[in-house]
N, C-alpha and C positions, 0 to 999 in steps of 0.2 A: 444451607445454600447450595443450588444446585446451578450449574457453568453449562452452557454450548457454545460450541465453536462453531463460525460459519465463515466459507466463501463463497466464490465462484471462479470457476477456471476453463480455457477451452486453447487446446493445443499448444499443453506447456514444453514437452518435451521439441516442439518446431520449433519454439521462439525460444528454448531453453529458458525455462520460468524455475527459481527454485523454492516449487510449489511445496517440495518434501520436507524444506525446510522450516517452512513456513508453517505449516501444519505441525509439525514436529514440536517448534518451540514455544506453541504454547496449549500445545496437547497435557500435560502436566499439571495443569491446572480446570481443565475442562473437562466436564464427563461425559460428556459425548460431541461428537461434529457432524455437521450437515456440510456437505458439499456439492452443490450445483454445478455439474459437468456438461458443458457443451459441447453438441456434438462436432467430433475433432477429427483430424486429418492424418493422428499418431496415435500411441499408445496412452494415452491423459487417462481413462479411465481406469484401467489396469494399474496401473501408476498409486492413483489416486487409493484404487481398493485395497491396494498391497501395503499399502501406511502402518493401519491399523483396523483391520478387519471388523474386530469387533465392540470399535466406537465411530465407525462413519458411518452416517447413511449419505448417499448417494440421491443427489436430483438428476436426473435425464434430463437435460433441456435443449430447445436450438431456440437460437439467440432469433431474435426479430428483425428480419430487414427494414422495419420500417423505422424504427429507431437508429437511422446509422447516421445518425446528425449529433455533435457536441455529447456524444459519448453517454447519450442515456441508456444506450444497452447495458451498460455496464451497472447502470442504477438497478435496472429491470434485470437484470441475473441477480445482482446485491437483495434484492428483495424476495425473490423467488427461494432464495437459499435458507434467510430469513424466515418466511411465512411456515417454512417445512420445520420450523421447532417448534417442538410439543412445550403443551403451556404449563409443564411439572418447572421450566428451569425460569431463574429468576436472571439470569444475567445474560446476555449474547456477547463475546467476543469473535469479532469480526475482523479477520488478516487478510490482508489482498495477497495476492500470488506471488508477489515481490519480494514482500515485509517480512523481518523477521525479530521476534522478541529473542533479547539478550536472557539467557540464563539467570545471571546475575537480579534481574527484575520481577522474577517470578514471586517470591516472596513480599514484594512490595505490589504489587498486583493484586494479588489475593488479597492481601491485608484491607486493602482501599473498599476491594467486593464487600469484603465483610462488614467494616466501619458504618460504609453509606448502605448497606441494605434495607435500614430500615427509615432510610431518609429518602421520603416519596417523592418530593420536590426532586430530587436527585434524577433527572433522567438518562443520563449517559457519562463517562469519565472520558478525562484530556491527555492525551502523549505525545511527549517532545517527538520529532522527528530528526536523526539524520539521513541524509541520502547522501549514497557514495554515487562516483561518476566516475567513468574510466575504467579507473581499479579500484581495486579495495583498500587501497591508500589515501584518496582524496574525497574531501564531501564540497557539497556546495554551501557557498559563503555569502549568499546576498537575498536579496529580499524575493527575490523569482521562485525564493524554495521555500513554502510553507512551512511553517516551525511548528505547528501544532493542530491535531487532527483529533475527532473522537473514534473508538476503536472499541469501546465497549459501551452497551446501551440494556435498557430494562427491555425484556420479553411483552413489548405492549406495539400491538402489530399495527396500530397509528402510526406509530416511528418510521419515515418512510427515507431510503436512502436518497440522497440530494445528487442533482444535477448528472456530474459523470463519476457518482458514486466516492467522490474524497471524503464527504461527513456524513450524516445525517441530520434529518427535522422533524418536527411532529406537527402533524394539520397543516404545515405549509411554515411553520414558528421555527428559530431556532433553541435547540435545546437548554436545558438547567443542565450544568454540569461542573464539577470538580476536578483539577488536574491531579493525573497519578505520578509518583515521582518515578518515571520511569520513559524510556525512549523506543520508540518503533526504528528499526534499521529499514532502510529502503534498499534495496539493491536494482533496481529497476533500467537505472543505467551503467548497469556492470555486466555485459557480454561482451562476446567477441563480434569483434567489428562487424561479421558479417551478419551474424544473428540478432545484432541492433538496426541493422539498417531494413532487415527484412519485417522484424517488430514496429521500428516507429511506420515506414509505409503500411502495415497490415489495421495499425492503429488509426493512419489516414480513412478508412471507409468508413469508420465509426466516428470520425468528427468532422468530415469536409463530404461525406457520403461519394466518396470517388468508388468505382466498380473493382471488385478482386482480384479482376483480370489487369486493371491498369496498375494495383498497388503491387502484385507480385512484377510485374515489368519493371517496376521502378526500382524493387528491391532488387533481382538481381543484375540493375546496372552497376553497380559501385559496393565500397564499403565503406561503413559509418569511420568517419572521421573526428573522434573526440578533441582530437588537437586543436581543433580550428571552430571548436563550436562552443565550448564554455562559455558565462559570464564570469563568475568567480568562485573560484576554490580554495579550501585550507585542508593543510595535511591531516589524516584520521591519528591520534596519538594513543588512542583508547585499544581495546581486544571487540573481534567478533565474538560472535555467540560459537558454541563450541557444534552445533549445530553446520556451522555453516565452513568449519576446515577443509573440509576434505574436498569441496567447492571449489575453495580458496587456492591449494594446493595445485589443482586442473588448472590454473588459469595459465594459459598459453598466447597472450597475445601482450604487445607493449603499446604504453601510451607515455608521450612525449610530454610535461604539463609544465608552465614555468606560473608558479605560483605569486609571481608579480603583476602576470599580466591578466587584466581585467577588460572583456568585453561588454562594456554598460554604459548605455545613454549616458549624458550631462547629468539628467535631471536623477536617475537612478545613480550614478557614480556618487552625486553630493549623500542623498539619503542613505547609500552604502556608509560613508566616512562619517555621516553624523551618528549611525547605529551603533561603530566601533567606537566613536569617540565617549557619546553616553549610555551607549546602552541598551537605547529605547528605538525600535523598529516604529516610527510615525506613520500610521495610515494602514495601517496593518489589517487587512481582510482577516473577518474572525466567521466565523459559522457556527456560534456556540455562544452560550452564556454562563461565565464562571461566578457560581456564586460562593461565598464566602463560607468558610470553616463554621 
């Protein structure tokens, strides 16, 4: 069984992406990576090469202005990163810039590759999500935060990533898949106040197609205010990946969070209290088909 690893990334060190990370933790498992680099405005490329020299290859790309609408750029990096593994490997694992696999899962990871490899119906595996918000002490607690995502897919270049690149499909279908007993960490909304606010505007041109010049104005009027923008959160009780300490350590900014209070509609607040009370998240957007053991 042979593993690649693939992303896409483009001016991690601006928006402070911890892309190192990401790479990192589930390099150990992959025998080589493809990373699709866009062209950046910092050091992302050098970054990128200094990982692990002699298991990335490196895509050159610039991202497409015409796709700066509902975040298909990010599908169309997703694929281009994709398309550059050679067709020796049987598995793609696919980490966004954010995401980081827990140490701890690696070995359950693998096992999964192995089991379903020779199960062709098997097109892709499923993993839990947490996503931290703030800091690295809280995650998000309600239904706004998708709980489960595909992160690994078969080397079958029909497989085309979806929308603004969260899953993928093949032909336009969504996929056959098996969940791995294993969890993606998201860190996506853990920077410093100011480095969030310049990210989510930077992320406005790519889904509301606003110009560079309007979203860098907008970011540096203020800073991202976590306090005041939750929907709902619960405290993280688990361990990071050991990958991601020394990250963890740098963090130098505070957030205020009072785990009582909840920003969500009526109709979201009830379906919140019926999920804790049974269990079952109703209405639940899936991008995936789980088929049975």
């Amino acid at each position: 069984m042979k593993v690649c690893g693939f992303t896409f990334i483009r001016n991690a060190e601006k928006f402070d992406f911890p892309i190192i990370e990401a790479i990192t933790s589930v390099m150990p498992i992959c025998d080589h990576f493809v990373v699709a680099v866009g062209k950046s405005e910092d050091s992302t490329r050098p970054i990128i090469q200094n990982i692990s020299p002699e298991k990335i290859t490196i895509i050159d790309t610039v991202w497409d202005d015409n796709l700066i609408k509902g975040g298909a750029v990010y599908a169309d990096e997703t694929n281009k990163a994709f398309d550059a593994i050679p067709a020796e490997f049987d598995w793609c694992f696919y980490i966004q810039g954010d995401e980081v696999l827990h140490e701890k899962y690696l070995a359950e990871v693998q096992k999964s590759m192995l089991e379903n490899l020779d199960r062709k119906e098997i097109e892709g595996l499923l993993f839990g999500f947490r996503h931290f918000y703030g800091t690295y002490d809280y995650v998000g607690d309600c239904r706004h935060w998708y709980r489960n995502e595909i992160r690994i897919i078969r080397n079958d270049k029909s497989i085309r990533s979806y929308r603004d690149a969260q899953g993928f499909r093949k032909n336009g279908n969504k996929l056959n898949v098996v969940p791995v007993n294993a969890e993606i960490y998201h860190y996506g909304w853990v920077r410093h106040p100011r480095f969030m606010q310049e990210k989510i505007e930077s992320v406005k041109q790519f889904y509301d197609g606003i110009s560079e010049k309007e979203a860098l104005k907008k970011a540096t009027e203020q800073e991202f205010d976590y306090g005041g923008k939750y929907d709902a959160l619960a405290r993280f009780e688990g361990t990071h990946p050991a990958v991601m300490q020394a990250r963890i350590q740098r963090l130098n900014w505070k957030v205020e969070i009072d785990l009582k209070k909840t920003n969500l509609k009526l109709k979201y607040r009830i379906l919140h209290k019926m999920e804790k009370w049974f269990g079952v998240r109703l209405f639940e957007y899936r991008n995936y088909r789980i088929l049975k053991d």
